[in-house]
MDTraj code that builds the backbone (N, CA, C; nanometers):
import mdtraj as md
import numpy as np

residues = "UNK UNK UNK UNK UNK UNK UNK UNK UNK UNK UNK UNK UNK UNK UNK UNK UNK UNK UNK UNK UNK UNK UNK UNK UNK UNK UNK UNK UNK UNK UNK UNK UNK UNK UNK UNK UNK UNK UNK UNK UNK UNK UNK UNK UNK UNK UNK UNK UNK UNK UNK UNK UNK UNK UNK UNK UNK UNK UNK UNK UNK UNK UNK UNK UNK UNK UNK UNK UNK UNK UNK UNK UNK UNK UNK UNK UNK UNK UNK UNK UNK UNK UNK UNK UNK UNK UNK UNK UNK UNK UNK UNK".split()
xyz = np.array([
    [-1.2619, 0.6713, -0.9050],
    [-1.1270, 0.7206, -0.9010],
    [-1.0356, 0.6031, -0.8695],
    [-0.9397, 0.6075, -0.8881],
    [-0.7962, 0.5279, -0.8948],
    [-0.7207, 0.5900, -0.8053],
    [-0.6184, 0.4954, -0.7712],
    [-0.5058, 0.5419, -0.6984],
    [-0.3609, 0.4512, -0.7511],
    [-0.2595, 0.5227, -0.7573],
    [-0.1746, 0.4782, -0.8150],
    [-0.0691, 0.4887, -0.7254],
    [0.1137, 0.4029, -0.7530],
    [0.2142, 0.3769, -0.6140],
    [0.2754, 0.4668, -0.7121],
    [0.3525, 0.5560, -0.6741],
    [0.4682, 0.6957, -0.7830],
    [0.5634, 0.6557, -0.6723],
    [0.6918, 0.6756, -0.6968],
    [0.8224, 0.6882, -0.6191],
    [0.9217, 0.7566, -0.6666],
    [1.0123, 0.7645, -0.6508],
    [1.1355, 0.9252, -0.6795],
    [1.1289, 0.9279, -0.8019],
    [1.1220, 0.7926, -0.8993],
    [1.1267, 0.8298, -1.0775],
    [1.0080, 0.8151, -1.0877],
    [0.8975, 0.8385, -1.0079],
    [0.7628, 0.7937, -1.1079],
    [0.7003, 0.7030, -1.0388],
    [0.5365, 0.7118, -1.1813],
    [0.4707, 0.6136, -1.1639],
    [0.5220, 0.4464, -1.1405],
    [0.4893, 0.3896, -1.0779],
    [0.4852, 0.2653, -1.0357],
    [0.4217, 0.1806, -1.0781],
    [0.2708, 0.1842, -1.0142],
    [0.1872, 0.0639, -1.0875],
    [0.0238, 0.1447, -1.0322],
    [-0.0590, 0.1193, -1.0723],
    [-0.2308, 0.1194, -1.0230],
    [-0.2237, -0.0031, -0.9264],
    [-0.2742, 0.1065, -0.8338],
    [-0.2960, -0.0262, -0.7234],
    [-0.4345, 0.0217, -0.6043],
    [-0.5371, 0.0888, -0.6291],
    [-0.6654, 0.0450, -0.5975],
    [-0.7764, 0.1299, -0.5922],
    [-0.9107, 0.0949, -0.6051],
    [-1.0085, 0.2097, -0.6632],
    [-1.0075, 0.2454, -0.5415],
    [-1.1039, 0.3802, -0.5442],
    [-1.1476, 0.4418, -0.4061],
    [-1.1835, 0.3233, -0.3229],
    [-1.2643, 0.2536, -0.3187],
    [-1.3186, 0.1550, -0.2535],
    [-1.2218, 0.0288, -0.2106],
    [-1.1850, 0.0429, -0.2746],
    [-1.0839, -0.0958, -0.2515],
    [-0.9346, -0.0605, -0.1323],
    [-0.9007, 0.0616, -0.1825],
    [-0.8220, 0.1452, -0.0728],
    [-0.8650, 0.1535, 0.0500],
    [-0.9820, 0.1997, 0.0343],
    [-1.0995, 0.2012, 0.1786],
    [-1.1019, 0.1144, 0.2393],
    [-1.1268, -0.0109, 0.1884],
    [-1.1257, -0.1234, 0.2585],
    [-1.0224, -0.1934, 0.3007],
    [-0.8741, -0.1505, 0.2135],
    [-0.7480, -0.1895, 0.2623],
    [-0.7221, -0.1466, 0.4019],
    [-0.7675, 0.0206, 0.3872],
    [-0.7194, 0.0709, 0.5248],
    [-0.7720, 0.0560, 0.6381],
    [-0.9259, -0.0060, 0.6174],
    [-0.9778, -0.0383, 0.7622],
    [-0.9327, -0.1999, 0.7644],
    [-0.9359, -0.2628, 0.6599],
    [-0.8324, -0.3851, 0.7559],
    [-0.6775, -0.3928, 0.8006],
    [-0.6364, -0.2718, 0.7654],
    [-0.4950, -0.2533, 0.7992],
    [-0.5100, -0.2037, 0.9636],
    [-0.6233, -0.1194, 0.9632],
    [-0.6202, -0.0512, 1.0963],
    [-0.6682, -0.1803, 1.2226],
    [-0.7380, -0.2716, 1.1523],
    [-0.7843, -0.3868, 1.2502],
    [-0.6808, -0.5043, 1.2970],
    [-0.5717, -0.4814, 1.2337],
    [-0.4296, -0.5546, 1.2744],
    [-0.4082, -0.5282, 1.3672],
    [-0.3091, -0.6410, 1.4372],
    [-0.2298, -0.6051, 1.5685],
    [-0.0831, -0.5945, 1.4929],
    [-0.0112, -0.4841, 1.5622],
    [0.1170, -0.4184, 1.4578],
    [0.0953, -0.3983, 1.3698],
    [0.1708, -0.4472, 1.2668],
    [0.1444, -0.3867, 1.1107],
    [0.2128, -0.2450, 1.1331],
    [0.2665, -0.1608, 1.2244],
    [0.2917, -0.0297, 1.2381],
    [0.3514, 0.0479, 1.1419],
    [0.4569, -0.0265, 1.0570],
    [0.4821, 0.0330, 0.9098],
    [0.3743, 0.0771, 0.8221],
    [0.2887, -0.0200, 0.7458],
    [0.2112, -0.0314, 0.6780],
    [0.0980, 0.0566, 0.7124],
    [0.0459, 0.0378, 0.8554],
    [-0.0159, 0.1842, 0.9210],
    [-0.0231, 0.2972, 0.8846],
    [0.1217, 0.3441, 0.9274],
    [0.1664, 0.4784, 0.8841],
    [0.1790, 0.5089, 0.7656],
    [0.2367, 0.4005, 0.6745],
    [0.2220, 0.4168, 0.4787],
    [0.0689, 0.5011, 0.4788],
    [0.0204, 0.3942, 0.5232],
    [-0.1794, 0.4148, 0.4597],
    [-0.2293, 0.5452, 0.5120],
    [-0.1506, 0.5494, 0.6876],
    [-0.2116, 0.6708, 0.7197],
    [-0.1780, 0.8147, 0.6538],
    [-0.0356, 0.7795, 0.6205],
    [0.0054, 0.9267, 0.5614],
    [-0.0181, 0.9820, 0.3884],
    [0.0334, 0.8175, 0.3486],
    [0.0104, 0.8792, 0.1965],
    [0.1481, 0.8120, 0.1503],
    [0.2611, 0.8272, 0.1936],
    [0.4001, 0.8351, 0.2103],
    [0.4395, 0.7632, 0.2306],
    [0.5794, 0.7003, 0.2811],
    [0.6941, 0.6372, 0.3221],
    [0.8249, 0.5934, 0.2510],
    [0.9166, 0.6441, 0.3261],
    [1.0597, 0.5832, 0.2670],
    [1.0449, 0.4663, 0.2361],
    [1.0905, 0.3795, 0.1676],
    [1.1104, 0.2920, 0.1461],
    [1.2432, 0.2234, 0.2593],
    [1.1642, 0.0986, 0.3058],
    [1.2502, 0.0903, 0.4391],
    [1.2565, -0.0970, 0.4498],
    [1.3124, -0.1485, 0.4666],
    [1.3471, -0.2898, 0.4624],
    [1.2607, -0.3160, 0.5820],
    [1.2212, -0.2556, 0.6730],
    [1.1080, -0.3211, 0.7588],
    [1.0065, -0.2822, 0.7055],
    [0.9584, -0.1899, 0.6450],
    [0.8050, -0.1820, 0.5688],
    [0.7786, -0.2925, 0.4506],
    [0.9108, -0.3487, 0.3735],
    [0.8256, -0.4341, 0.2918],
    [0.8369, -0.5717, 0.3634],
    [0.9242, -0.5800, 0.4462],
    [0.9301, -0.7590, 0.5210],
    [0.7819, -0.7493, 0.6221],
    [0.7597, -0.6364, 0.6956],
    [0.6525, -0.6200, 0.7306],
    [0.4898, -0.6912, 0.6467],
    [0.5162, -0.6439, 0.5230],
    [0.4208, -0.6782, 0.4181],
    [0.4207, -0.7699, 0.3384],
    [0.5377, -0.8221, 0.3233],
    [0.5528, -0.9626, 0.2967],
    [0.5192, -1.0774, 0.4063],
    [0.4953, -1.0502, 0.5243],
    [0.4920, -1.1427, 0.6811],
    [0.3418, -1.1388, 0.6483],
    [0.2859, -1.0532, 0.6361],
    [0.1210, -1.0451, 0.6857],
    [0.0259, -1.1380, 0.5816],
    [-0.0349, -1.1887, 0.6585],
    [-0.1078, -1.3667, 0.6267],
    [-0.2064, -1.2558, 0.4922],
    [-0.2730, -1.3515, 0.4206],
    [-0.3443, -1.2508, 0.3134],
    [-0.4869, -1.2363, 0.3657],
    [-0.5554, -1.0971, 0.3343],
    [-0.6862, -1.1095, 0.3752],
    [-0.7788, -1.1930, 0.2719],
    [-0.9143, -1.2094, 0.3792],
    [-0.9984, -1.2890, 0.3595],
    [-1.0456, -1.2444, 0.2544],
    [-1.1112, -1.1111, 0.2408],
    [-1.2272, -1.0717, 0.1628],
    [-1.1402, -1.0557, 0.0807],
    [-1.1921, -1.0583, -0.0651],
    [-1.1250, -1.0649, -0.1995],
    [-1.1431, -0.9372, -0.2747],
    [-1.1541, -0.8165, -0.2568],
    [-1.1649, -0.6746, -0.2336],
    [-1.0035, -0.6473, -0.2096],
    [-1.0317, -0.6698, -0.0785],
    [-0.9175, -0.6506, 0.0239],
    [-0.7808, -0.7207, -0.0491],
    [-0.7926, -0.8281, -0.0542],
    [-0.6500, -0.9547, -0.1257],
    [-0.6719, -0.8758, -0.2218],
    [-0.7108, -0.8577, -0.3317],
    [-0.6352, -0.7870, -0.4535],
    [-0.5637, -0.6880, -0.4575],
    [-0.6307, -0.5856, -0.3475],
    [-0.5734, -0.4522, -0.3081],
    [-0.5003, -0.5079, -0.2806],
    [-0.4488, -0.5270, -0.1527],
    [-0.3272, -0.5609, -0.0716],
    [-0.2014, -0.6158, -0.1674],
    [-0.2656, -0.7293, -0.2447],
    [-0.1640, -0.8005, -0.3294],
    [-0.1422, -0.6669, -0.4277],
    [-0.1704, -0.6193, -0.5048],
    [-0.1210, -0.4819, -0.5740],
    [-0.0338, -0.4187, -0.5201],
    [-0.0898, -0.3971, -0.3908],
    [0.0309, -0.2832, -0.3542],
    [0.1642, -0.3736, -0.2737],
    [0.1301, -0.4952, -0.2361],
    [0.2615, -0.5536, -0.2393],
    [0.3781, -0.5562, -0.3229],
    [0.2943, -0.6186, -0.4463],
    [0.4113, -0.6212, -0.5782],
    [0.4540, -0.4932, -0.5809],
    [0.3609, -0.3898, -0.6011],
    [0.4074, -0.2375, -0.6222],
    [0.5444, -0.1865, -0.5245],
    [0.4998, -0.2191, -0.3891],
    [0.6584, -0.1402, -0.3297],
    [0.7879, -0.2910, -0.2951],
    [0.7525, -0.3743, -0.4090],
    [0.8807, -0.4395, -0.4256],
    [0.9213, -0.3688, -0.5274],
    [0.8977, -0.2482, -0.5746],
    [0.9180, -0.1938, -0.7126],
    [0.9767, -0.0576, -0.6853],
    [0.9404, -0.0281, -0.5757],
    [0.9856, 0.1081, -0.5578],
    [1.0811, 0.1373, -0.5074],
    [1.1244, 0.2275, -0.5371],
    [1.2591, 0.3279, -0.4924],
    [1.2860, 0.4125, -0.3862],
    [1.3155, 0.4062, -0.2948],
    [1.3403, 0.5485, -0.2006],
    [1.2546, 0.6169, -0.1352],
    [1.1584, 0.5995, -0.1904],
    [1.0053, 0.6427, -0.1668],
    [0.9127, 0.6451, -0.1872],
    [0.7357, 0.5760, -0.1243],
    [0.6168, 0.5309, -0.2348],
    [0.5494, 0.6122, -0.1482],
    [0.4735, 0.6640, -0.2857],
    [0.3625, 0.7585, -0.2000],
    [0.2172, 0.7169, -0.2692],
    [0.1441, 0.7318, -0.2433],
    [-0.0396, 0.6974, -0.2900],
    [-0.0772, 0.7966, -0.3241],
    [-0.0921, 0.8130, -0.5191],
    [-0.1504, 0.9164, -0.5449],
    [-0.2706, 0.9024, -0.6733],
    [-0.3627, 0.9766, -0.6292],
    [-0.4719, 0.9850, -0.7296],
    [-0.4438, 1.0280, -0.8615],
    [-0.3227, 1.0986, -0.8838],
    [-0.2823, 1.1463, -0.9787],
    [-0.3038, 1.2859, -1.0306],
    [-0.3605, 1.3458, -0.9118],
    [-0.3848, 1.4414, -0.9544],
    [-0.3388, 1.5653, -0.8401],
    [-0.2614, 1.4942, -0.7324],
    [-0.2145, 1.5406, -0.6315],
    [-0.0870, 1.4923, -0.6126],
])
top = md.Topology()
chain = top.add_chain()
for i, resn in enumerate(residues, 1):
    res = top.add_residue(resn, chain, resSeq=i)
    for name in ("N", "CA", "C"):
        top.add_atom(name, md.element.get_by_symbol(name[0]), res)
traj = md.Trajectory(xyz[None], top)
């Protein structure tokens, strides 16, 4: 399965398999702060908010290369979005 960034008009971009998500979110959870990005991953959701993407633009890149692709995906992705990015399989 896939997961894709949608925001108020829509699809966005593909940004990571089941697995790769998985692994985003347990290195997101192993940060100190990060508290935006947290709550993105934890909920599904978030406004689009000038501290959630400077947040994600600050954070050094991960090691494992799993992880850096994910991460880098969904970076570019909510420089893209509108008002609101949510994480969806597409079928929810």
């Amino acid at each position: 399965m896939s997961y894709q960034l949608v925001d108020a008009d829509g699809y966005v971009a593909d940004i990571a398999t089941t697995s790769g998500l998985a692994a985003l979110q347990q290195w997101v959870v192993s940060l100190e702060g990060a508290v935006n990005l947290k709550g993105f991953l934890g909920m599904g959701a978030a406004l689009m908010t000038e501290e959630l993407v400077a947040e994600v633009d600050a954070l050094e890149l991960p090691v494992d290369p799993v992880v850096r692709k994910t991460f880098l995906g969904l970076r570019e992705a909510l420089h893209n979005c509108d008002v609101v990015a949510i994480i969806s399989n597409g079928l929810e």
